[in-house]
C-alpha positions as CSV (number, residue, x, y, z in Angstrom):
1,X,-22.3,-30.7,86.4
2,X,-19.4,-32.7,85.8
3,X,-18.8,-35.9,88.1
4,X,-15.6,-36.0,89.7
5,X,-13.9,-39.2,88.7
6,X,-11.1,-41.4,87.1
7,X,-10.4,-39.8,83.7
8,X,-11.3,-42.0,80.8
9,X,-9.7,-40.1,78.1
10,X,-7.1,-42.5,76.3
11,X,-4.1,-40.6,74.9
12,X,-3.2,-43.6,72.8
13,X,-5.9,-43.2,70.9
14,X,-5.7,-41.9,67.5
15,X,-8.3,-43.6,64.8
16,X,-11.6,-41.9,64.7
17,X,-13.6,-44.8,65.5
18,X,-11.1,-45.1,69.4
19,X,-11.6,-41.3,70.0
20,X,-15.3,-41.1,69.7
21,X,-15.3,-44.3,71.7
22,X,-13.4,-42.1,74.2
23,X,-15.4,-39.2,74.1
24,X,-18.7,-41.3,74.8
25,X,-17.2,-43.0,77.4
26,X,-16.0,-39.6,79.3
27,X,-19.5,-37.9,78.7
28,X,-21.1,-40.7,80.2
29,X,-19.3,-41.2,83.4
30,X,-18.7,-37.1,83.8
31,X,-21.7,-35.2,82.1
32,X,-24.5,-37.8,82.7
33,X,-27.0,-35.4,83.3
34,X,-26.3,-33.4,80.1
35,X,-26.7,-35.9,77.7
36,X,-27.8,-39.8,77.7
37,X,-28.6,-40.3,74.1
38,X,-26.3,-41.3,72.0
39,X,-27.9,-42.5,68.6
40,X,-26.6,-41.3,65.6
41,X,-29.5,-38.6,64.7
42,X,-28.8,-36.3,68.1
43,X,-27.6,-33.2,68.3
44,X,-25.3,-34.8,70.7
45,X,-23.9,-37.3,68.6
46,X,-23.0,-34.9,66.3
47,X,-20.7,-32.9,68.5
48,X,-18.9,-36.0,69.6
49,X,-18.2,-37.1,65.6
50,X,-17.1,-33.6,65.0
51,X,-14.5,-33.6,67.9
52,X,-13.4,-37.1,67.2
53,X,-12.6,-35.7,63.5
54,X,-10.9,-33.4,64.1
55,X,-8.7,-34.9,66.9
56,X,-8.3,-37.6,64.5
57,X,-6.9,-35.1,61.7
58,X,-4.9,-33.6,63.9
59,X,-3.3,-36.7,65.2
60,X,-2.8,-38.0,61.6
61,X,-1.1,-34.6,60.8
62,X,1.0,-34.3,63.2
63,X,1.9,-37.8,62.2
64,X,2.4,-36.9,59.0
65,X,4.8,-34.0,59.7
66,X,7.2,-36.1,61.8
67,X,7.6,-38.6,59.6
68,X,8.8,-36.3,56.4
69,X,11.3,-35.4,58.8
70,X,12.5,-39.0,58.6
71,X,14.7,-40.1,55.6
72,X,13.5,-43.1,55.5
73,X,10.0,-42.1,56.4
74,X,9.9,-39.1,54.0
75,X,7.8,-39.1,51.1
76,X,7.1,-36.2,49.8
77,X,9.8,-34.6,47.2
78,X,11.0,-31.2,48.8
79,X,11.2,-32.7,52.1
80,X,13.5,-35.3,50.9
81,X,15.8,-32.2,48.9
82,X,15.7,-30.5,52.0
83,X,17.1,-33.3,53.8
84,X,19.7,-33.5,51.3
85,X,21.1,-30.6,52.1
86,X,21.0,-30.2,55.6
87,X,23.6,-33.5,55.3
88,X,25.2,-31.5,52.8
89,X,24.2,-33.0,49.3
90,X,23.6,-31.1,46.6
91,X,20.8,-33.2,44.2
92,X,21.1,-32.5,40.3
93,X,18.2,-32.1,38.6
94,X,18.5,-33.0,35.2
95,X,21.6,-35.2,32.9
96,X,22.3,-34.1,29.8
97,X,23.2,-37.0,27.3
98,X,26.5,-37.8,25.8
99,X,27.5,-39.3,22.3
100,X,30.7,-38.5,19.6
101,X,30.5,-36.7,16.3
102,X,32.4,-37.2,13.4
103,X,33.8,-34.1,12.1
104,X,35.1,-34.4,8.6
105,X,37.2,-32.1,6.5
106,X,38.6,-32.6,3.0
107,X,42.3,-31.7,3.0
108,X,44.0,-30.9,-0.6
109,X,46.8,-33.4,-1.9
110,X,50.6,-32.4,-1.1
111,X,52.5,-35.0,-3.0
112,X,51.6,-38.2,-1.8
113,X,49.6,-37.3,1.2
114,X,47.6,-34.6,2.8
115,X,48.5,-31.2,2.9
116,X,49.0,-30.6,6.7
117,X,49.4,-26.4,5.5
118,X,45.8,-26.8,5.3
119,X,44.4,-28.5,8.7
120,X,41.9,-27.0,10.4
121,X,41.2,-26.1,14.3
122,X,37.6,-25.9,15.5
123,X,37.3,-23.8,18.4
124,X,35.0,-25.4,21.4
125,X,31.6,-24.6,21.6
126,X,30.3,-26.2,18.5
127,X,26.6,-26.6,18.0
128,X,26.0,-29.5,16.0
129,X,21.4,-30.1,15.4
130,X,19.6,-32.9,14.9
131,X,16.2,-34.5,16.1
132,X,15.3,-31.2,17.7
133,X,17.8,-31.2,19.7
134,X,21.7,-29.1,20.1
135,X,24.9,-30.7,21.6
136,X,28.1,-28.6,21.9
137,X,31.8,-29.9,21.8
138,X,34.0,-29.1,25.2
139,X,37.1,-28.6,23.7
140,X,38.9,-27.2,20.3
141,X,39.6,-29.4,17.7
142,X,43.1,-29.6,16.3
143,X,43.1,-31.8,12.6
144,X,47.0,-31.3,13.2
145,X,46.9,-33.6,16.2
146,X,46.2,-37.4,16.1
147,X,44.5,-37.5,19.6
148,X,41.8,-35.8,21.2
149,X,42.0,-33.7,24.5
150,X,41.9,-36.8,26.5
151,X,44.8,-38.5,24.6
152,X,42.5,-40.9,22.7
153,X,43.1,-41.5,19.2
154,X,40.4,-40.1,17.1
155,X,41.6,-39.2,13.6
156,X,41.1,-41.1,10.8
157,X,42.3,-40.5,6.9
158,X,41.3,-41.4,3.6
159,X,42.1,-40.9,0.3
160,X,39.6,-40.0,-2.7
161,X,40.9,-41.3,-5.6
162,X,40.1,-40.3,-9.0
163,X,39.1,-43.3,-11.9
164,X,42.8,-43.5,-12.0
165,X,43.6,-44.1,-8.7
166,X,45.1,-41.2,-7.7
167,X,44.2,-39.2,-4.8
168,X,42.2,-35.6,-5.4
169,X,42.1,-34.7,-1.5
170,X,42.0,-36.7,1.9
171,X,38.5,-36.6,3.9
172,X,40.2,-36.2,7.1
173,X,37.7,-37.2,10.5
174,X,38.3,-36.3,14.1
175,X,35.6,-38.4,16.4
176,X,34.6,-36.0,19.3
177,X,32.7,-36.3,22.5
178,X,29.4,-34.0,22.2
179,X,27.4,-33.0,25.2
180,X,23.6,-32.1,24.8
181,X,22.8,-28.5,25.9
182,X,23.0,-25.2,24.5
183,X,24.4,-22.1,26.3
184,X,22.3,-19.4,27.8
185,X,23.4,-16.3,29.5
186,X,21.6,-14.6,32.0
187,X,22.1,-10.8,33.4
188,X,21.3,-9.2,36.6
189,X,21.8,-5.7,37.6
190,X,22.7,-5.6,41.1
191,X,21.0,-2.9,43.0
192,X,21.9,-1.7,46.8
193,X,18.3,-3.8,47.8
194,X,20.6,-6.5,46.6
195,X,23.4,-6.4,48.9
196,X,22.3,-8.4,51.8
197,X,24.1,-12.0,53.2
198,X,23.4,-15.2,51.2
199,X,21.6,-13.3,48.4
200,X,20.2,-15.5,46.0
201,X,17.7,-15.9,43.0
202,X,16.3,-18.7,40.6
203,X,17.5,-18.8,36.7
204,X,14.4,-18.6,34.7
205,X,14.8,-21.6,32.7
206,X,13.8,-25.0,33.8
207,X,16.3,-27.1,32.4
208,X,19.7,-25.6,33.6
209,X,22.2,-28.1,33.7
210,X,25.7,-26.7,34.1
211,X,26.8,-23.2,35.2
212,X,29.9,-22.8,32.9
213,X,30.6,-19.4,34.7
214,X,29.7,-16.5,36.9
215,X,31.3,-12.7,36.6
216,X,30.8,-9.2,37.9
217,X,31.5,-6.6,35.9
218,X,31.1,-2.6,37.4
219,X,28.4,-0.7,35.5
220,X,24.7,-1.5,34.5
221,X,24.7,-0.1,30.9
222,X,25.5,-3.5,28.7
223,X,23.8,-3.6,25.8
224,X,25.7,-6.8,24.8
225,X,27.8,-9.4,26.7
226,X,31.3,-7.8,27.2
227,X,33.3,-11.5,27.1
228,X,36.6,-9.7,26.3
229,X,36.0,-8.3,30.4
230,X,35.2,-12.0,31.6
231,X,38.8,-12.3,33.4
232,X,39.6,-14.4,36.6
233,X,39.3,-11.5,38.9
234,X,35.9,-10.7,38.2
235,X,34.7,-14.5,38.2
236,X,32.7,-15.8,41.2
237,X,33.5,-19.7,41.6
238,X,31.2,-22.6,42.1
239,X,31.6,-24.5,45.1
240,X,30.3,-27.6,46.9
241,X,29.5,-25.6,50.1
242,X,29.8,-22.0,50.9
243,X,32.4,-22.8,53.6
244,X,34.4,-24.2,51.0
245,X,37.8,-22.2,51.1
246,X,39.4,-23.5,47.7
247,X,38.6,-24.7,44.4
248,X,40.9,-26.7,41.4
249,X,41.5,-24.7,38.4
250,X,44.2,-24.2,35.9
251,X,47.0,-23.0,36.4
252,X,48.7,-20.1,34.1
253,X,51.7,-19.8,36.0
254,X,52.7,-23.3,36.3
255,X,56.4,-23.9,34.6
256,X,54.7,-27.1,33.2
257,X,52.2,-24.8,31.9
258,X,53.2,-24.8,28.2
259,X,55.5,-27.9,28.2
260,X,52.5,-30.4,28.6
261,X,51.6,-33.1,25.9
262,X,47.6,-33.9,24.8
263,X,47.0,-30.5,25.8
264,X,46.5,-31.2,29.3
265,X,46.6,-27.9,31.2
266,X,48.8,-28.2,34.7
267,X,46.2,-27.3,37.7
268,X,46.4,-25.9,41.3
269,X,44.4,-25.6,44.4
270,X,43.8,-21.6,44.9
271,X,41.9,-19.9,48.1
272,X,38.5,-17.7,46.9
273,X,36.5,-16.0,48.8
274,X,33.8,-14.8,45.6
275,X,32.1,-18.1,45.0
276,X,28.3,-19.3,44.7
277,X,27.1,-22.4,45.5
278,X,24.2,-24.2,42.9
279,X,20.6,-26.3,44.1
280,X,17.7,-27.1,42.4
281,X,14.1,-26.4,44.0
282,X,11.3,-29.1,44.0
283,X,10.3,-27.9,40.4
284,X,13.6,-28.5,39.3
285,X,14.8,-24.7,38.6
286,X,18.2,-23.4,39.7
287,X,19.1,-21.5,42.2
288,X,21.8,-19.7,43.0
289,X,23.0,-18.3,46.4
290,X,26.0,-16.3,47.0
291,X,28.2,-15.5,50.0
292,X,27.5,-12.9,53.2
293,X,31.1,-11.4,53.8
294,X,32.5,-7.6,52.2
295,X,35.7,-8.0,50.7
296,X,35.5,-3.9,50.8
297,X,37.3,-3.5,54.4
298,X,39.1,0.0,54.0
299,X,35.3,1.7,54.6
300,X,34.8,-0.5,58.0
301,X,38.7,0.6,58.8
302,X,38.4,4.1,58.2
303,X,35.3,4.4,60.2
304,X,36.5,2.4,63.4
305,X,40.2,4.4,63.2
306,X,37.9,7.6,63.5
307,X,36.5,5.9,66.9
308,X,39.7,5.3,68.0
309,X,39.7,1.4,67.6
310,X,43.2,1.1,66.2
311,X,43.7,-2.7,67.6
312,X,45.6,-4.5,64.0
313,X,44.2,-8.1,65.1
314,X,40.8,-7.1,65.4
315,X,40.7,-4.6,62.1
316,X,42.4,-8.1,59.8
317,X,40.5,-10.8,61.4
318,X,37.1,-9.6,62.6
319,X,36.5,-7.6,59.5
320,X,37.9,-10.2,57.0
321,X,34.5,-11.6,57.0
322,X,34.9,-13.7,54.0
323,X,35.1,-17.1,55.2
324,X,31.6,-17.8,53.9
325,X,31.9,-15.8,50.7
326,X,32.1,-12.2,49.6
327,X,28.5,-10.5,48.9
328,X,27.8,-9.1,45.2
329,X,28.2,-4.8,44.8
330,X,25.7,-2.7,44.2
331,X,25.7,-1.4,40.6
332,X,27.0,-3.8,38.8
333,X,26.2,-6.2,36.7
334,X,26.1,-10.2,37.3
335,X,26.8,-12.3,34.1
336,X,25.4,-16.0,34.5
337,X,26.2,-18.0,31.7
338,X,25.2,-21.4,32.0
339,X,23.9,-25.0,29.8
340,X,20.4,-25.6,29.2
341,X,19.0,-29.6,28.2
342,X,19.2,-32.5,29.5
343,X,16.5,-34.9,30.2
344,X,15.5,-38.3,28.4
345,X,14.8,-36.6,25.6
346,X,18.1,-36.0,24.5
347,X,18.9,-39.6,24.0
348,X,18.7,-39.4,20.1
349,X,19.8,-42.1,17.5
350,X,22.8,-42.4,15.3
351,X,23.2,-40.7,11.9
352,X,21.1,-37.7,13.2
353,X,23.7,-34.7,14.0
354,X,23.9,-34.0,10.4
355,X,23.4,-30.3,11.0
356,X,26.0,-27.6,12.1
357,X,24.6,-24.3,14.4
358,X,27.1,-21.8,15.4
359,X,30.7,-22.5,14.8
360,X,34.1,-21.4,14.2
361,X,36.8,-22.9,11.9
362,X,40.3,-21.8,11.1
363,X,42.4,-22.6,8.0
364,X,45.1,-20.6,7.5
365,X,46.7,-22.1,4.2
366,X,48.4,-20.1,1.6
367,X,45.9,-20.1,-0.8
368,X,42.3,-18.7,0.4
369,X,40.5,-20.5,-2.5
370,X,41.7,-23.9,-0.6
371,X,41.3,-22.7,2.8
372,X,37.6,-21.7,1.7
373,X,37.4,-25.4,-0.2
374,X,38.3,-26.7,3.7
375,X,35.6,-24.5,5.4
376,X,32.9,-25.6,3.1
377,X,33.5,-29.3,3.3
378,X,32.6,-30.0,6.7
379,X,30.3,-32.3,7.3
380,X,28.9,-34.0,10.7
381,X,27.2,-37.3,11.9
382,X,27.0,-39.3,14.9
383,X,27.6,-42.8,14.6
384,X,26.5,-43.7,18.2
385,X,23.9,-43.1,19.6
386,X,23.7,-40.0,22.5
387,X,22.8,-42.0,26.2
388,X,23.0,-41.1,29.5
389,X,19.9,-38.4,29.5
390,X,17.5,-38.4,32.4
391,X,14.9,-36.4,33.8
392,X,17.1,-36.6,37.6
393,X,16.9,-38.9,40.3
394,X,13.8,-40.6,41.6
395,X,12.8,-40.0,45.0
396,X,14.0,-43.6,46.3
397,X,17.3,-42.8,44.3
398,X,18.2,-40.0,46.3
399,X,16.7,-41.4,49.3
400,X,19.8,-43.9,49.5
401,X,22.3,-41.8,48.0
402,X,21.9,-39.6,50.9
403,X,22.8,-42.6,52.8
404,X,25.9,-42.8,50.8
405,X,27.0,-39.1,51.2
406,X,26.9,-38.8,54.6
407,X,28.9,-41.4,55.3
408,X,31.8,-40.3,52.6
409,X,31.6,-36.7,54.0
410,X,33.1,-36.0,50.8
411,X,36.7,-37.3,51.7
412,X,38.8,-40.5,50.6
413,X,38.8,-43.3,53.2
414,X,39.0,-47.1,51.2
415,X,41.1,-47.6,48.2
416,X,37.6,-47.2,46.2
417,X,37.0,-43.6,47.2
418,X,40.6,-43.0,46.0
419,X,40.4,-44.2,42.5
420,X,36.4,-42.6,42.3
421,X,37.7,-39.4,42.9
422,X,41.0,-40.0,40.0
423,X,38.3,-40.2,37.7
424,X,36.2,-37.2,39.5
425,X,39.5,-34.9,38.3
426,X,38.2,-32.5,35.2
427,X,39.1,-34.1,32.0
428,X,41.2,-31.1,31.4
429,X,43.7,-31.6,33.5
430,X,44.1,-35.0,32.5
431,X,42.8,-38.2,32.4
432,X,44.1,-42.1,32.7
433,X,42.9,-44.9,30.6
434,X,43.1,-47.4,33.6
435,X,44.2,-46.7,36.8
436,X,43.7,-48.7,40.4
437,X,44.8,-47.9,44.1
438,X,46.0,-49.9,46.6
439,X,48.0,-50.3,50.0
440,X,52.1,-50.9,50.5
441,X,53.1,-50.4,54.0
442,X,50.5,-47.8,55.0
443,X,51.3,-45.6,51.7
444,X,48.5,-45.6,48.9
445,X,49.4,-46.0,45.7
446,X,47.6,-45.1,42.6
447,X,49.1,-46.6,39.2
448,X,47.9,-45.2,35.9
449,X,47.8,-46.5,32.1
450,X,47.4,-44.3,29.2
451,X,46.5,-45.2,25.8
452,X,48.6,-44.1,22.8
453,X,47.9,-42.6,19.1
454,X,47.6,-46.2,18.2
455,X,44.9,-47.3,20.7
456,X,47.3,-49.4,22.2
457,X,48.5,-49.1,26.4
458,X,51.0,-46.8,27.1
459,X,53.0,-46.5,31.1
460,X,54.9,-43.7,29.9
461,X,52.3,-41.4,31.1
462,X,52.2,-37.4,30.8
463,X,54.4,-36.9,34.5
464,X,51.8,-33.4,34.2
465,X,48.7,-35.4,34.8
466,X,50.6,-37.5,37.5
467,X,51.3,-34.0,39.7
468,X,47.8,-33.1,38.9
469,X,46.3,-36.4,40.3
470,X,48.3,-36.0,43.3
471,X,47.4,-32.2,44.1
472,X,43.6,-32.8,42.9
473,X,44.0,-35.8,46.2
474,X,45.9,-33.0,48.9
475,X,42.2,-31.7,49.4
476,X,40.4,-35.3,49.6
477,X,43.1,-37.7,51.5
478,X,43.3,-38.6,55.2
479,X,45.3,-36.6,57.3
480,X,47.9,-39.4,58.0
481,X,47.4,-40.9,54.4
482,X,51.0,-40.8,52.1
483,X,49.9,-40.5,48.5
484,X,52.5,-42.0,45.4
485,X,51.6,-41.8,41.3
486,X,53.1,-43.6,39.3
487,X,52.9,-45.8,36.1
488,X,51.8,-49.2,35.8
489,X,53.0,-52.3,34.0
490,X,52.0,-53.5,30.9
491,X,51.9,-57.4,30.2
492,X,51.6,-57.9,26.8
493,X,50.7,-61.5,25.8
494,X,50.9,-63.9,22.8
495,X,48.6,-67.0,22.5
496,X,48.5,-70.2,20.4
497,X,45.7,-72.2,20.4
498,X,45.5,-75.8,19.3
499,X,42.3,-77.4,18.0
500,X,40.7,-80.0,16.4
501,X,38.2,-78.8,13.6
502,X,35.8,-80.3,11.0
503,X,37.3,-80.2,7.8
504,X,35.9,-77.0,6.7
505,X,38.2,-73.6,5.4
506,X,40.8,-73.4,7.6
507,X,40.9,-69.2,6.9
508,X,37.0,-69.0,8.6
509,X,37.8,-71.3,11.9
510,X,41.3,-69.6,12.2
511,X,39.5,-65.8,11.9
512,X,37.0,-66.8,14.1
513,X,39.0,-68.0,16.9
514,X,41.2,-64.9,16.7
515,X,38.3,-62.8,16.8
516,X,37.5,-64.7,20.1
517,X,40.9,-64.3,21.4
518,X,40.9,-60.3,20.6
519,X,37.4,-59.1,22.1
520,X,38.0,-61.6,25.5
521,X,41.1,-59.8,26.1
522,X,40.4,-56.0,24.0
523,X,41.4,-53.5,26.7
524,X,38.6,-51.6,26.5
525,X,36.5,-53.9,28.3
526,X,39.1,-55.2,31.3
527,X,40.7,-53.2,34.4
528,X,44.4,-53.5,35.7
529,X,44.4,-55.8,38.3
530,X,41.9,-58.4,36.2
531,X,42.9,-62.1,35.8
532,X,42.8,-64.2,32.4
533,X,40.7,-67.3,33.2
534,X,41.4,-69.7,30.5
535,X,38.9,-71.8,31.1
536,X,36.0,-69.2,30.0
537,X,38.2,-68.6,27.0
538,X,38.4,-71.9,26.4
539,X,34.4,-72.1,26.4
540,X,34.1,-69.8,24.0
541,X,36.3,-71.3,21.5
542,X,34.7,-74.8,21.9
543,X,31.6,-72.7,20.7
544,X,33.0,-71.0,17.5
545,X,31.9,-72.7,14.3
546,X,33.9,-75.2,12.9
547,X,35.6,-76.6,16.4
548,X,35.1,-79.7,18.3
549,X,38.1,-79.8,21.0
550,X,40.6,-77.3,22.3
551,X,43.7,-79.5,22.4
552,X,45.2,-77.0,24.6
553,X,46.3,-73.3,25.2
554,X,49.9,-71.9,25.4
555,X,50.3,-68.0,26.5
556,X,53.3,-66.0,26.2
557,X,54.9,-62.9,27.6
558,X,56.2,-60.4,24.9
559,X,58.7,-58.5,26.6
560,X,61.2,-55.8,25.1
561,X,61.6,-54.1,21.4
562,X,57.8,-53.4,20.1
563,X,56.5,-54.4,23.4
564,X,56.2,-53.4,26.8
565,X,59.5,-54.0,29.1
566,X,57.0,-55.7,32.2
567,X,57.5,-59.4,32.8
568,X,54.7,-61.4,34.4
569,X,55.0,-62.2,38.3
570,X,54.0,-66.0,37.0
571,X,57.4,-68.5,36.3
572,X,58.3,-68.6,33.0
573,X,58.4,-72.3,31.7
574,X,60.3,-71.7,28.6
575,X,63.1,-68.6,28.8
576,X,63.4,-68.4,25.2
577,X,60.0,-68.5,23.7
578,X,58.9,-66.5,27.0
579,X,56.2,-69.1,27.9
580,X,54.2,-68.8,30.6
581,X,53.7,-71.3,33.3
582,X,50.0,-71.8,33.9
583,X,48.5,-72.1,37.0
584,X,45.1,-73.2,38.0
585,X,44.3,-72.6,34.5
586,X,44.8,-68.4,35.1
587,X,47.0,-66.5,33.7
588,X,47.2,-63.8,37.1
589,X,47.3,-60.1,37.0
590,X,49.0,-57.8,39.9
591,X,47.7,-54.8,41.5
592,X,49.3,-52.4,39.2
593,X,49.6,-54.1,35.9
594,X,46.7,-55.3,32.7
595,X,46.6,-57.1,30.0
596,X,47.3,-56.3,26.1
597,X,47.1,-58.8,23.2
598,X,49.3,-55.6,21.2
599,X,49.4,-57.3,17.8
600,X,46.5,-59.7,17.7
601,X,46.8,-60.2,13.5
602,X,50.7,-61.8,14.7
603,X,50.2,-62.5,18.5
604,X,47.5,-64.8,18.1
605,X,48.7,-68.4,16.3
606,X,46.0,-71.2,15.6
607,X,46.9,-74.8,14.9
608,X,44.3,-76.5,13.5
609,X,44.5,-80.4,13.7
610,X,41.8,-82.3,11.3
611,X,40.8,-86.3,10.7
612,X,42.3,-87.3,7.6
613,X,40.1,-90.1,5.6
């Protein structure tokens, strides 16, 4: 009989070791009489380890279960994906990798230079093999144009010559960018079972990467893919979130539509209401869900008119049910047609896309014998490596990405946010070289640089791409923000340099030191808004073979005819030669304006002082 007393059960306690103590304790004060011994080969002592066990799993359990409801807590994998997407971020499982092909061509000789009759166009979707591995091109490729679909220069040409030095044909090279994956497509017949809200099923490859596009067609009898019947209003969009109402596309109707240079398409912000959005489960497969709403309202009309509910507002607003999406309709058929690759193993060496899968080339010269020549003759290779594969982010990594992505909430707040999402805009609707944002009077302003045929800057930027930029923003900026585009500036800069050397060739030390000059300044590696600290130039001079002092450093600011019309914001010390003043050793940059040494082989002078014996 139990003694009626203080109870000594502690519910703080939670090791094993503190919840037998408890349970001795509460038999020994309560149940005296039941049982006194307490050594560890009883019957007794048993019970009590058994209880305290399981109390002691159940406490670490429960543990265990709040805590991978904590981000910062969580530790297992799904629970962290599943707290990604409650806060509305959508994890990627895999990254293809990226490098650029060389496609070559050999052209036959008009005259005294290539016949352009006789250029070629490869249509996207090149397969190009190597190391096990397929990467596809994104875009066509047009021998006829000097840039790619960016607006990067890319073609080179050389001449073969025969013994006697005259040209037989050109070998003609366009450098693409290649992305690893090969396309899959993947079809579902849609039956009535199917026709429920938020309907949804996993792709059965592993490695899906991209879904390039999603269409319903009427019918289940396809023997083959029907692409010809892959048109816009059959296409289900991909979106962020289902609630998402619109998405940025091209756009056909657009009076800038076929007056646009670099091929850069003009783009739009539509409304959809087919779309689907994409996640990846724990095992990294993809899964795809699609919306709850009929787009079919006439049936729900017709059968409330028949009941006598005739009210307009309620038959166009309650029944337009499409704010989360429309569902898919029964017999049809769903076309997926997506990228599989990706991973670490895709990052391949150079030299080793040497073979061609599937592809397409057009020559439509006069003579078939040449355009066949043309065909034959390409060839492929890689001279970079392809980087940028993974096998997705760690556990950790998403962990504090999450952070990151709640607090965005996937709009622009800082200048930073602004400029990320420039270079978020698809590359087909345009993309700056350089471009930076900032704040005049409460308006942001974004400036852009392009880069010309000749790899040098260019402010005369497509105006296409500039609408573009500022309709892709409409859907990201603050309420109260006021958005400009416009061009930047372009300072272009001469330099003389004068030094005392050893008395060795004057050709090396002057070739090295202008070698210096070009890489510390090559645009490629600098941002607009980026200073020109003399001093580090200065230091690395000092270190080039042959010199023992920098005497000093002169800069100048070529404005007008072959260069750029900006002028520096810095006083000009000598109006004629167009000398800069320096201060605090730094030539200084402005918030929409970079740096070009434009002609380094006559922009860059070297004055080489030596000790005479």
């Amino acid at each position: 009989m139990a003694t009626e007393t203080t109870n000594v059960i502690q519910y703080g306690s939670r090791t094993f070791g503190e919840i037998r103590t408890d349970l001795i304790a509460l038999i020994r004060q309560m149940y005296p009489e039941v049982l006194s011994d307490f050594t560890d080969s009883s019957v007794g002592a048993m019970l009590i380890d058994l209880n305290a066990g399981v109390t002691n799993n159940l406490s670490i359990n429960t543990d265990r279960a709040f805590q991978e409801t904590q981000l910062e807590y969580a530790q297992q994998r799904s629970n962290i994906l599943n707290i990604a997407k409650n806060m509305g971020f959508n994890i990627p499982a895999r990254r293809p990798s990226v490098t650029v092909v060389d496609f070559s061509v050999e052209i036959p000789v008009l005259g005294n230079a290539p016949d352009v009759s006789y250029y070629p166009v490869l249509e996207s979707g090149v397969q190009v093999i190597g190391g096990g591995k397929i990467f596809q091109t994104q875009s066509n490729i047009d021998w006829n144009s000097s840039v790619s679909s960016l607006g990067d220069p890319n073609r080179s040409i050389i001449p073969n010559l025969n013994t006697n030095g005259i040209p037989v044909n050109y070998t003609i090279t366009k450098r693409e960018v290649v992305i690893n994956g090969g396309t899959s497509v993947f079809k579902k017949i849609i039956n009535t079972t199917d026709i429920i809200p938020f309907f949804s099923f996993t792709l059965p490859d592993p490695d899906v990467i991209e879904i390039e596009g999603i269409y319903l067609l009427e019918g289940t009898n396809y023997a083959a893919t029907p692409t010809e019947d892959f048109t816009d209003d059959k296409r289900y969009y991909e979106v962020d979130y289902l609630a998402q109402q619109r998405v940025f596309i091209e756009d056909g109707l657009s009076s800038s539509a076929n007056t646009n240079t670099n091929n850069i398409k003009a783009a739009t912000w539509i409304d959809i209401t087919r779309k689907f959005i994409k996640e990846y489960t724990p095992k990294g497969y993809c899964k795809l869900t699609f919306g709850s709403g009929d787009s079919d309202v006439n049936a729900f009309q017709d059968g409330l008119l028949k009941e006598g509910v005739s009210n307009r507002y309620f038959l166009e607003n309650f029944l337009n049910n499409t704010a989360l999406g429309e569902k898919l309709k029964a017999n049809h058929t769903l076309f997926v047609i997506y990228r599989t690759g990706g991973g670490s193993s895709s990052n391949i060496g150079t030299n080793v896309l040497t073979q061609l899968g599937s592809y397409t080339l057009r020559v439509v010269g006069s003579r078939q014998e040449l355009n066949q020549q043309v065909q034959r003759s390409l060839k492929t290779t890689n001279p970079i490596p392809a980087i940028g594969g993974n096998d997705g982010l760690s556990t950790e990594q998403i962990r504090q990405l999450i952070k990151y992505n709640f607090a965005a909430q996937n709009r622009d707040v800082i200048l930073t946010d602004y400029l990320l999402q420039v270079y978020k805009m698809p590359g087909k609707f345009g993309s700056p070289y350089r471009a930076n944002a900032f704040k005049i009077n409460n308006k942001i302003v974004i400036s852009v640089l392009g880069i010309g045929s000749d790899g040098k800057l260019s402010n005369t930027s497509n105006s296409l791409m500039k609408e573009n930029i500022a309709e892709y923003l409409t859907q990201y900026r603050m309420v109260n923000d006021y958005i400009e585009i416009k061009d930047g500036k372009i300072f272009n800069l001469a330099f003389e340099i004068d030094i005392y050397a050893e008395n060795i060739a004057d050709n090396q030390i002057a070739n090295n030191i202008i070698t210096i000059v070009t890489d510390s300044l090559d645009i490629n590696n600098h941002e607009m808004n980026q200073d020109v600290f003399l001093g580090r130039l200065q230091k690395q001079i000092l270190n080039a073979n042959g010199v023992i002092n920098v005497i000093g450093i002169k800069v100048f600011n070529k404005v007008g005819g072959q260069y750029s019309s900006n002028t520096v914001t810095q006083p000009i010390s000598n109006t004629n030669t167009g000398e800069i003043k320096i201060e605090n050793n730094t030539i200084y940059s402005t918030q929409d304006s970079m740096f070009e040494i434009k002609y380094p082989e006559k922009d860059i002078k070297v004055l080489l002082r030596k000790k005479v014996s």
